[in-house]
C-alpha positions as CSV (number, residue, x, y, z in Angstrom):
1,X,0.0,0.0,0.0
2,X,0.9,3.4,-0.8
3,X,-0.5,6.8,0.7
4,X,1.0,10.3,-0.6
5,X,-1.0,13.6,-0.2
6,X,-0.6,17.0,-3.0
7,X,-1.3,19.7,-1.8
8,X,-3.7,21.7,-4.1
9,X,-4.7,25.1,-3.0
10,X,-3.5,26.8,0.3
11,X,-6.0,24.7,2.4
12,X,-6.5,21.8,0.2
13,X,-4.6,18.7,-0.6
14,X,-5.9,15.3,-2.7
15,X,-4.8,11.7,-0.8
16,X,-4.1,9.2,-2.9
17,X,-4.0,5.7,-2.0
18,X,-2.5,2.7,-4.1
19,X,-3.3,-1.3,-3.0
20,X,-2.0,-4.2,-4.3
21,X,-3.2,-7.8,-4.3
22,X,-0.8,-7.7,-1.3
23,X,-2.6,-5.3,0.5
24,X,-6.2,-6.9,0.0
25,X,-5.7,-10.3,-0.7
26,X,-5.6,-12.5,2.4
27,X,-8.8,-10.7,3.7
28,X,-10.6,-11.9,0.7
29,X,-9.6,-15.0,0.8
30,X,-11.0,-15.3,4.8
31,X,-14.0,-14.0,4.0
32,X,-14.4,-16.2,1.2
33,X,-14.0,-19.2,3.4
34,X,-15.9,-18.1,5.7
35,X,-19.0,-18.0,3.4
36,X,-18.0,-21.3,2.3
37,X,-18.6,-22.7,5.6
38,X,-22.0,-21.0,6.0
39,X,-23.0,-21.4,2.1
40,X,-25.9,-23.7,1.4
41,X,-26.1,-24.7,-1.8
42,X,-28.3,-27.7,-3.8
43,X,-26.8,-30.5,-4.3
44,X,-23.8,-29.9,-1.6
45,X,-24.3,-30.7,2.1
46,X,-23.8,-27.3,4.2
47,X,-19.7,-26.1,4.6
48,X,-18.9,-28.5,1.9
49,X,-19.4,-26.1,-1.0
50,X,-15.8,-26.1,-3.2
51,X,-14.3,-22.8,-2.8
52,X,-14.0,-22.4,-6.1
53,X,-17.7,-22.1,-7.0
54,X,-17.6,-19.7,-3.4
55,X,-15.0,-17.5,-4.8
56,X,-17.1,-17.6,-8.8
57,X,-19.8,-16.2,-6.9
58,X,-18.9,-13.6,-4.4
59,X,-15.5,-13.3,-4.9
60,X,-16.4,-9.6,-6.7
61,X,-18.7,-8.6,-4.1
62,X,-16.4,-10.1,-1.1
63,X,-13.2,-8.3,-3.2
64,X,-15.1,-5.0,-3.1
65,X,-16.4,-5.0,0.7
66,X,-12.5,-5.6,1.5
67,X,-11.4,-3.1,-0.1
68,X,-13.7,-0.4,1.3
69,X,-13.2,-1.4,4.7
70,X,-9.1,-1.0,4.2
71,X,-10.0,2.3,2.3
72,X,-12.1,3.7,5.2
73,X,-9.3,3.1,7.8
74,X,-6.3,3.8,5.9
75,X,-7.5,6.8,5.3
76,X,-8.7,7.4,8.7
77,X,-5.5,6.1,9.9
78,X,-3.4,8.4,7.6
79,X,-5.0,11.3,8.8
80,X,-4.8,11.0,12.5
81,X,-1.3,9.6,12.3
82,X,-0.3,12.6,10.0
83,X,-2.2,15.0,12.5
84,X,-4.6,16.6,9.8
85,X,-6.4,19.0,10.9
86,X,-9.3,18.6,8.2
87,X,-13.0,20.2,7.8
88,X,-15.8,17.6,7.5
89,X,-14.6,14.4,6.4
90,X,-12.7,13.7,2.4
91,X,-14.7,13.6,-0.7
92,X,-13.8,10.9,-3.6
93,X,-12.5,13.1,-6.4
94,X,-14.6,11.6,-9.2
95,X,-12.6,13.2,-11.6
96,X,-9.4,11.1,-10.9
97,X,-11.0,8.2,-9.7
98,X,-11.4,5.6,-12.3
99,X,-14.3,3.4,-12.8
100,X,-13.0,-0.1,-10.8
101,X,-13.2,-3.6,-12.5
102,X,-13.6,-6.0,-9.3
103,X,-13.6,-8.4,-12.3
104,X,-10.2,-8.2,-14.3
105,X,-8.3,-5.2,-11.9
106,X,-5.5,-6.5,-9.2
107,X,-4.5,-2.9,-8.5
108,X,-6.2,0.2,-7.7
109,X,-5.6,3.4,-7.2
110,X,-8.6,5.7,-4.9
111,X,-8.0,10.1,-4.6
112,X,-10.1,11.5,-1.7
113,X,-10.3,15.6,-1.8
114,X,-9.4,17.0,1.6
115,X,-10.2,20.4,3.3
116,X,-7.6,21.9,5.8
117,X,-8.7,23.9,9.1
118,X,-7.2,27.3,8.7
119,X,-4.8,28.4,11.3
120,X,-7.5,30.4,13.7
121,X,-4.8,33.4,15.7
122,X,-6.9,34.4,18.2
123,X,-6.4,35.9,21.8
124,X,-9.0,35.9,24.5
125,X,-8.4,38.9,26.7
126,X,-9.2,42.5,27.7
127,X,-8.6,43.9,24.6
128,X,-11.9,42.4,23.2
129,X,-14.8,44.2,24.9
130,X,-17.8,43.1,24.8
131,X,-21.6,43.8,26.6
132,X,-22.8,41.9,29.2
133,X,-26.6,42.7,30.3
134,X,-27.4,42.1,33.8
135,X,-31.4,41.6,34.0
136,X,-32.8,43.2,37.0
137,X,-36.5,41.9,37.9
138,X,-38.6,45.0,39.0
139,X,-41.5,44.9,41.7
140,X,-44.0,44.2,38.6
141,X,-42.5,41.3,37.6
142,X,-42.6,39.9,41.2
143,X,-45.9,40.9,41.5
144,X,-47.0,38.8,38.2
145,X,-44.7,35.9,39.6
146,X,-46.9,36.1,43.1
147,X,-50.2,36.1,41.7
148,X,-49.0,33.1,39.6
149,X,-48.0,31.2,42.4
150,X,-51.3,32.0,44.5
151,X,-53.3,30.6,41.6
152,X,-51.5,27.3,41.9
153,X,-51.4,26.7,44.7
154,X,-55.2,28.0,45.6
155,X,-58.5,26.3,45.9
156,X,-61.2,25.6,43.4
157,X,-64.9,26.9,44.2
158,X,-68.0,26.8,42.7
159,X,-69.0,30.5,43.2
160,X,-72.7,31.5,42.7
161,X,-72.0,34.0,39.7
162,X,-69.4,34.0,36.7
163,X,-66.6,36.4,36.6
164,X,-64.2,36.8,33.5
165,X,-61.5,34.6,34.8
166,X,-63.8,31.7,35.3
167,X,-64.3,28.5,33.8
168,X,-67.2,27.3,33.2
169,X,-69.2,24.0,32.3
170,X,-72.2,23.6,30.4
171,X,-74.7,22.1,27.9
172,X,-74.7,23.3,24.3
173,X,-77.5,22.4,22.1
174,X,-77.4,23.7,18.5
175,X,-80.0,26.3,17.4
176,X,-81.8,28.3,14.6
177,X,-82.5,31.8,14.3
178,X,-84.8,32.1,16.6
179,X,-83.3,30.6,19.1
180,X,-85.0,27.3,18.9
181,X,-83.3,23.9,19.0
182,X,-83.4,22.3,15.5
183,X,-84.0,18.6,14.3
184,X,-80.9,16.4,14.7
185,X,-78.7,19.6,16.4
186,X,-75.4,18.8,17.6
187,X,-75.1,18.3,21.8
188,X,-72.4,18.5,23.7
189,X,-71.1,18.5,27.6
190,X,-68.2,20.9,27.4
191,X,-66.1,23.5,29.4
192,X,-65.3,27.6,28.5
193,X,-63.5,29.4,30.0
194,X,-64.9,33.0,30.1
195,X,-61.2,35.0,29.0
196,X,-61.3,32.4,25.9
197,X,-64.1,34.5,24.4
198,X,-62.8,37.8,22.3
199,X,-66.1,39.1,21.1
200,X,-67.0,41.5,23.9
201,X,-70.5,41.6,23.7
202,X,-70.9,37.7,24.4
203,X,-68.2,38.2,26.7
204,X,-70.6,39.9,29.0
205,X,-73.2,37.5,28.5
206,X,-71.5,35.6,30.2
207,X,-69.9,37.8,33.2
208,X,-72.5,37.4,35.7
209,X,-74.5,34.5,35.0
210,X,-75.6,31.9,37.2
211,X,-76.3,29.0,37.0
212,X,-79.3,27.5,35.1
213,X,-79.1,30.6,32.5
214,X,-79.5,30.0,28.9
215,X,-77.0,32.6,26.5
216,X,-77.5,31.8,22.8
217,X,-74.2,32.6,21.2
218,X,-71.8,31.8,18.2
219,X,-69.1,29.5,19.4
220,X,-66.8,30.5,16.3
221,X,-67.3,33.9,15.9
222,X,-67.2,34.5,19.5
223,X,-63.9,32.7,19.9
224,X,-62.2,32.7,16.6
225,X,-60.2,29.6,16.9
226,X,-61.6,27.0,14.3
227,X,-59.5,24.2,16.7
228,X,-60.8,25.5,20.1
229,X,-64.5,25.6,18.7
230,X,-64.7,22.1,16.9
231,X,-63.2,20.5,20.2
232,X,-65.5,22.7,22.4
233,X,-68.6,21.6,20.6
234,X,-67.0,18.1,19.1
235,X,-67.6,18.5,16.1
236,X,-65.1,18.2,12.3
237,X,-63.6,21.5,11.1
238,X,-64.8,20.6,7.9
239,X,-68.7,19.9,8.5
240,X,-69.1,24.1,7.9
241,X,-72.7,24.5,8.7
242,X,-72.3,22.6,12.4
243,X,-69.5,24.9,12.8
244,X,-70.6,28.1,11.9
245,X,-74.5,28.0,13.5
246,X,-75.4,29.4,16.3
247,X,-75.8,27.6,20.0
248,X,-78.0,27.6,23.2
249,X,-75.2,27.4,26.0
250,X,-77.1,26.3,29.5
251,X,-74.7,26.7,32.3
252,X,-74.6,24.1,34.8
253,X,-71.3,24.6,36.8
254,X,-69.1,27.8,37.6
255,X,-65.2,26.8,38.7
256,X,-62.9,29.0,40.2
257,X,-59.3,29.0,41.4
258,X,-59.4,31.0,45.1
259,X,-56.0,32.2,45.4
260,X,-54.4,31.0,47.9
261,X,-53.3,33.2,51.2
262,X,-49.8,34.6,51.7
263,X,-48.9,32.9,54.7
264,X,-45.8,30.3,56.1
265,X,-48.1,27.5,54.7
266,X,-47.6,28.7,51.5
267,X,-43.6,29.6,51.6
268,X,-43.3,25.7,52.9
269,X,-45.2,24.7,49.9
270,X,-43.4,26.0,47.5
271,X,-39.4,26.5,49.1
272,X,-40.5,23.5,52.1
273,X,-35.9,23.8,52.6
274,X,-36.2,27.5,53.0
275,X,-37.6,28.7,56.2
276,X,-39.2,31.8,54.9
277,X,-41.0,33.6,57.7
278,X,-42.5,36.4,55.9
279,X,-44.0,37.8,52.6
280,X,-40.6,40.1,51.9
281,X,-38.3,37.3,52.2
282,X,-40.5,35.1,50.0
283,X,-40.6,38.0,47.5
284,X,-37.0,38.2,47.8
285,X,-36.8,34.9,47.0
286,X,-38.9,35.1,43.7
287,X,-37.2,37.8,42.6
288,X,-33.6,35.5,43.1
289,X,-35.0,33.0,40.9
290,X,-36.7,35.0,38.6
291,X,-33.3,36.7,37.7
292,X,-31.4,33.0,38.3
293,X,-34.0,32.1,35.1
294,X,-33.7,35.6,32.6
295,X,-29.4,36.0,33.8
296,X,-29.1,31.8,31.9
297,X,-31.2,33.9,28.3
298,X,-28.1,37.1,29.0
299,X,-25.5,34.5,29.5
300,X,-26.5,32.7,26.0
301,X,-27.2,35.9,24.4
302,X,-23.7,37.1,25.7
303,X,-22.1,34.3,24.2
304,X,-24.1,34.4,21.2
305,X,-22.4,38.3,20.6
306,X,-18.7,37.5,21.7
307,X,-18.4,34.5,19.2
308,X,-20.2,37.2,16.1
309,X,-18.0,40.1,17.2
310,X,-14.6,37.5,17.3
311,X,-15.5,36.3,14.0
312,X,-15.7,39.9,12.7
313,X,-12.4,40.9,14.1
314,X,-10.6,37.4,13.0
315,X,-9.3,36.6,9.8
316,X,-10.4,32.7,8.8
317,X,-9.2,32.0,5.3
318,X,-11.9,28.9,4.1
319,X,-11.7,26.4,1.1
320,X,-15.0,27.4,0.2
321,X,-15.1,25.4,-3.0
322,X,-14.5,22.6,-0.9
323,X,-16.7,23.1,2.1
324,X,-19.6,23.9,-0.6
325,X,-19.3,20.2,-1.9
326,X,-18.9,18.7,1.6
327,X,-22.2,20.5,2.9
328,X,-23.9,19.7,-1.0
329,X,-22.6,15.7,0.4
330,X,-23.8,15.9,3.0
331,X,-27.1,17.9,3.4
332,X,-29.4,15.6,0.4
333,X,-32.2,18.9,1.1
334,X,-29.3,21.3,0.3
335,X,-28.9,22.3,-3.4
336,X,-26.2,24.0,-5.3
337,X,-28.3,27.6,-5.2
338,X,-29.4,27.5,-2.1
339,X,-25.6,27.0,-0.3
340,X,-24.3,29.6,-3.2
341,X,-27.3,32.2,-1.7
342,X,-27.0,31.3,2.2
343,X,-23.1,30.8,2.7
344,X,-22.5,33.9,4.2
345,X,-24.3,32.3,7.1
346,X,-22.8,29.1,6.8
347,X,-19.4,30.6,6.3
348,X,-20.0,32.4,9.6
349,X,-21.4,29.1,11.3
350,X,-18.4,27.2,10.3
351,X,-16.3,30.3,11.2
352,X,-17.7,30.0,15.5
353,X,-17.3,26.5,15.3
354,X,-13.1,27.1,14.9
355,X,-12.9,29.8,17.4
356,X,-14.3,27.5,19.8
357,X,-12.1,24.5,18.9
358,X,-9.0,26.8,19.4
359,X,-10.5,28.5,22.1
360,X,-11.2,24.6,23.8
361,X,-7.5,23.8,22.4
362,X,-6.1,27.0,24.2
363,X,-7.8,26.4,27.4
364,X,-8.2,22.7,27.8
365,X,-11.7,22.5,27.8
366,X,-13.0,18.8,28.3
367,X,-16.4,17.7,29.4
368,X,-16.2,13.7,30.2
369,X,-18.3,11.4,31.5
370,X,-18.5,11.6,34.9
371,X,-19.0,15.3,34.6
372,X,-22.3,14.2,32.9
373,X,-23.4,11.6,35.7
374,X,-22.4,15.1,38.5
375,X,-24.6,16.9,36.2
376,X,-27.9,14.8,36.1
377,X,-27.1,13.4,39.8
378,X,-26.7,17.2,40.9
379,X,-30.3,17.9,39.5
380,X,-32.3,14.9,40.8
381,X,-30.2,16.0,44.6
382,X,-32.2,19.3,44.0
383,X,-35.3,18.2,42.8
384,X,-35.9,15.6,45.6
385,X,-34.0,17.3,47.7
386,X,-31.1,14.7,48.8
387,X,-27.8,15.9,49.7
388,X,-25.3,14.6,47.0
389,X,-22.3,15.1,49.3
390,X,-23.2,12.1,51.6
391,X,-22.6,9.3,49.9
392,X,-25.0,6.8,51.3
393,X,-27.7,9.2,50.1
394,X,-25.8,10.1,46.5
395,X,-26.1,6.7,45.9
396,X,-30.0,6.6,46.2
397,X,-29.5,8.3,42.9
398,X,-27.5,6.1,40.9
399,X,-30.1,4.1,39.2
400,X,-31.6,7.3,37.9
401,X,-28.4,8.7,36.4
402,X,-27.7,5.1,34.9
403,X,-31.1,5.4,33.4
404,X,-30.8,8.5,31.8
405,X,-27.0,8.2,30.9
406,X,-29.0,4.9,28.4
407,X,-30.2,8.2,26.7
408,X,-28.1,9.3,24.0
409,X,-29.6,12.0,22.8
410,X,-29.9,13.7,26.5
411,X,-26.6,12.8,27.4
412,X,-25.3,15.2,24.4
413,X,-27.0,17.6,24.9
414,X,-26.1,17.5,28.9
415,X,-22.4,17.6,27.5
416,X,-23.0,20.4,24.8
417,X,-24.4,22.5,27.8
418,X,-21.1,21.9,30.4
419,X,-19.2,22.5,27.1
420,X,-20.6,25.9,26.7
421,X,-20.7,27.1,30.4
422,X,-16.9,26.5,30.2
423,X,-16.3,28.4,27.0
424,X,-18.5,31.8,28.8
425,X,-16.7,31.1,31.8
426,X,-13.5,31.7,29.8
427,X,-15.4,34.5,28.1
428,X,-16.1,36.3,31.3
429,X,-12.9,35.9,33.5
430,X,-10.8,37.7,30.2
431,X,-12.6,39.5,28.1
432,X,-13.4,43.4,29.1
433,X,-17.3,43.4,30.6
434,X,-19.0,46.4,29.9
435,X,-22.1,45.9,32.0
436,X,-25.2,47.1,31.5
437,X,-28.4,47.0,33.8
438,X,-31.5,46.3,32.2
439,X,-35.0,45.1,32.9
440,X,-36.3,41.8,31.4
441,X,-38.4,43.2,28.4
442,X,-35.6,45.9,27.3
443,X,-33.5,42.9,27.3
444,X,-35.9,41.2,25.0
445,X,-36.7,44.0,22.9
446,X,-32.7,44.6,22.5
447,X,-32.3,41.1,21.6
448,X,-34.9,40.7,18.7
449,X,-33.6,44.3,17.7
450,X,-30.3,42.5,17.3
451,X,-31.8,39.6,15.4
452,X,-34.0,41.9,13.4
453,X,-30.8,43.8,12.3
454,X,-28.6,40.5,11.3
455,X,-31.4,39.3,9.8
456,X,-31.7,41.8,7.4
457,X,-28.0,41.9,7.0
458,X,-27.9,38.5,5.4
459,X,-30.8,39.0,3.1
C-alpha cells in the first residue's frame, strides 16, 4: 500500500491511495471461506461447497467489501497519524478516480479531496470588549410571579355567579334563528372558559351569569379559533354549517381557582428547605429566581455576541469550493443555489465553530463522563431534595443517572451544555465586561432588535 498527499490550494490537498493484491488479498480470501462454511447450496451438504464455485460467486462482491473497509481506515488512519487537521470528512474526487473492474483489476488506485482547518490566531483577553446585560426583575415582575404562584397553589370553588377569569361548564344544544333547538342539532357537555371568548359583547353574557341561565351565542365567531371551537362543541372543522351555526349554551357549573393566602403555609409549599417567615423574604426569593432564570437567556445571548463580534475581528481564510461540496454531500435537502445564496451564514457558522475549537484547544476545555453523571445526579439531589455530598444518600440516585445516561440524545445535549458554560466562563474571566443593567423586556426587545438587524443583513 501506498499513501501520498498533493497539496492543491492553500488549504486543500488530494490523498491518494495505491493497494495491491498484497494489501487486499488474504482478507478476501477469509471472507471467502468463511462463506464457504456457511454457504448452502443444492446438491452440496452445508460447509462442503468447493471454494472455487464460493470464490465464482462472491468473490467480486467479497473483493469489493475488503477493499472499502481497508480504504475507510487507511485513510482514517493516515490522517490522525499525519495530525490533519481537516474540515468535514474527504470527498472521492470523481474526476481522478477511475471506474473499478472487481472483475479483471489486481490494482487500484482511490483520490479523496481533503479540506484543511485554517490556522485560527486568536487571543481571548481584555482587549476584546464586549456587553454583558445584567437583567434586573422589578416589583411588577414579582408581582405577576406572586399572583402566579397564589393561583397554583389556591383552591377551586363553585361560586354562585361568573366572573371573567372563570371557567365554566355547560350544555350546548345547536340552534336556529330564533333561538329554537333544531332537528338532529349537535349536543355537547363541554367546558369555557370565560377570557377564551374575544367578542365582547358575548363576553358579557357571560360575566355574571348563574347558574341555570340559557346565552345563545356563536361559538366561532365569538372565539375565533376554528380548533378551540370544533373541540369545544366536538364536532369536524370541515362539516361548515355545524361549525358556523349558532348555539344555546345552558350553564350548569361555575369553577374558580381562590387564590391561595400569603402565609408560612404557602412559603413551605413551594421553598418546604427555606424557612421563609414572611411575605418580603418570600418576595426576595422570587425575585432571586426570577433573575437565576432571565441572567441563563443574558448569559447565552452574551455568548451568542462575543463569538459574532470574534469572528468579525478574526481573519479565517476557508476552502469554500471545498466546504460547498462537503455540505452539497452531506445535506441531500441542500442544493447548489441554495448554499451559493445562504453561505454567508454558513461561512459564519463554520467560522464560531473554529474559534471554539482553538479556544477549547487553548484552554483545555474537556467535558467527560463523569461530569455528565455530577450533572444529572446534581439535579435529581435538588429536585428531591437529597444531599449529594453524603454518599449513602448520593447513591440513592444512581439508578436514575444510569437510566438516563442509556439516553443518548440527552446525554449530548447535557455535555453540549457543560461544554458551553466553560467556553462563557473563559469568556467572562478575560474579556473586558462592559455591564449594563436592564430590565427583562428591554432585554428582550434589545435582543430581537439585534436579530431583526442581522437578519436583514444576510438577506
Amino acid at each position: 500500500m501506498n499513501i501520498t498527499k498533493e497539496s492543491t490550494g492553500d488549504l486543500t490537498a488530494t490523498i491518494q491511495i495505491d493497494l495491491t493484491a498484497e494489501d487486499y488479498g488474504e482478507k478476501v480470501n477469509a471472507a471467502l471461506k468463511e462463506l464457504q462454511r456457511k454457504a448452502a447450496l443444492k446438491g452440496f451438504r452445508p460447509g462442503k461447497v468447493p471454494f472455487g464455485l464460493v470464490k465464482k460467486m462472491y468473490g467480486n462482491s467479497a473483493m469489493a467489501e475488503e477493499v472499502n473497509k481497508i480504504l475507510s481506515e487507511s485513510l482514517n488512519n493516515y490522517i490522525k497519524d499525519n495530525e490533519l487537521d481537516i474540515l468535514g470528512y474527504p470527498i472521492a474526487n470523481e474526476e481522478k478516480n477511475q471506474k473499478v473492474d472487481f472483475e479483471n483489476q489486481t490494482e487500484f488506485s482511490f483520490f479523496f479531496d481533503i479540506g484543511m482547518a485554517p490556522e485560527v490566531n486568536l487571543e481571548i483577553n481584555d482587549k476584546t470588549a464586549v456587553t454583558f446585560y445584567n437583567i434586573t426583575v422589578e416589583d411588577e415582575k414579582v408581582d405577576d410571579y406572586l399572583k402566579n404562584i397564589r393561583n397554583q397553589f389556591g383552591a377551586n370553588i363553585n361560586p354562585e355567579t361568573a366572573e371573567k377569569g372563570d371557567l365554566i361548564k355547560g350544555d350546548f344544544v345547536q340552534v336556529n334563528g330564533d333561538g329554537n333547538p333544531i332537528e338532529g342539532a349537535v349536543t355537547h357537555n363541554s367546558s369555557l372558559s370565560i377570557e377564551f371568548v374575544k367578542d365582547e359583547d358575548v363576553q358579557k353574557k357571560f360575566v355574571g351569569a348563574k347558574v341555570g341561565d340559557k346565552i345563545v351565542f356563536n361559538p366561532l365567531k365569538a372565539t375565533g379559533n376554528e380548533s378551540e371551537t370544533s373541540s369545544m362543541l366536538n364536532i369536524a372543522k370541515d362539516d361548515r354549517e355545524k361549525m358556523e351555526s349558532d348555539y344555546q349554551f345552558t350553564l350548569t357549573e361555575i369553577s374558580r381557582i381562590a387564590p391561595a393566602e400569603v402565609n408560612k403555609e404557602l412559603f413551605d409549599k413551594v421553598y418546604p428547605t427555606d424557612n421563609i417567615e414572611t411575605e418580603e423574604q418570600f418576595r426576595e426569593r422570587l425575585r432571586q429566581e426570577a433573575s437565576k432564570y432571565f441572567q441563563k437567556e443574558s448569559d447565552n445571548f452574551f455568548v451568542h455576541e462575543t463569538l459574532e463580534k470574534l469572528v468579525n475581528e478574526t481573519d479565517i481564510p476557508l476552502p469554500e469550493e471545498f466546504v460547498k461540496r462537503w455540505m452539497l454531500e452531506t445535506d441531500d435537502k441542500l442544493t447548489k443555489e441554495s448554499i451559493d445564496h445562504d453561505f454567508e451564514h454558513y461561512a459564519k457558522s463554520l467560522k464560531q465553530q473554529l474559534i471554539v475549537n482553538k479556544i477549547a484547544k487553548d484552554h483545555d476545555i474537556k467535558v467527560d463522563e463523569q461530569d455528565v453523571r455530577n450533572h444529572i445526579k446534581g439535579y435529581f439531589g435538588k429536585q428531591y431534595m437529597i444531599d449529594i455530598t453524603d454518599e449513602e444518600k448520593s447513591k440513592q440516585l444512581d439508578a436514575l443517572v444510569n437510566s438516563v445516561m442509556q439516553n443518548q440524545e440527552e446525554v449530548r445535549k447535557i455535555y453540549d451544555e457543560l461544554f458551553d458554560e466553560k467556553v462563557r466562563e473563559i469568556f467572562k474571566n478575560n474579556l473586558k465586561l462592559n455591564k449594563v443593567d436592564v430590565t427583562y423586556d428591554k432585554f428582550i426587545e434589545t435582543v430581537n432588535e439585534h436579530h431583526k438587524h442581522h437578519h436583514n443583513h444576510e438577506h
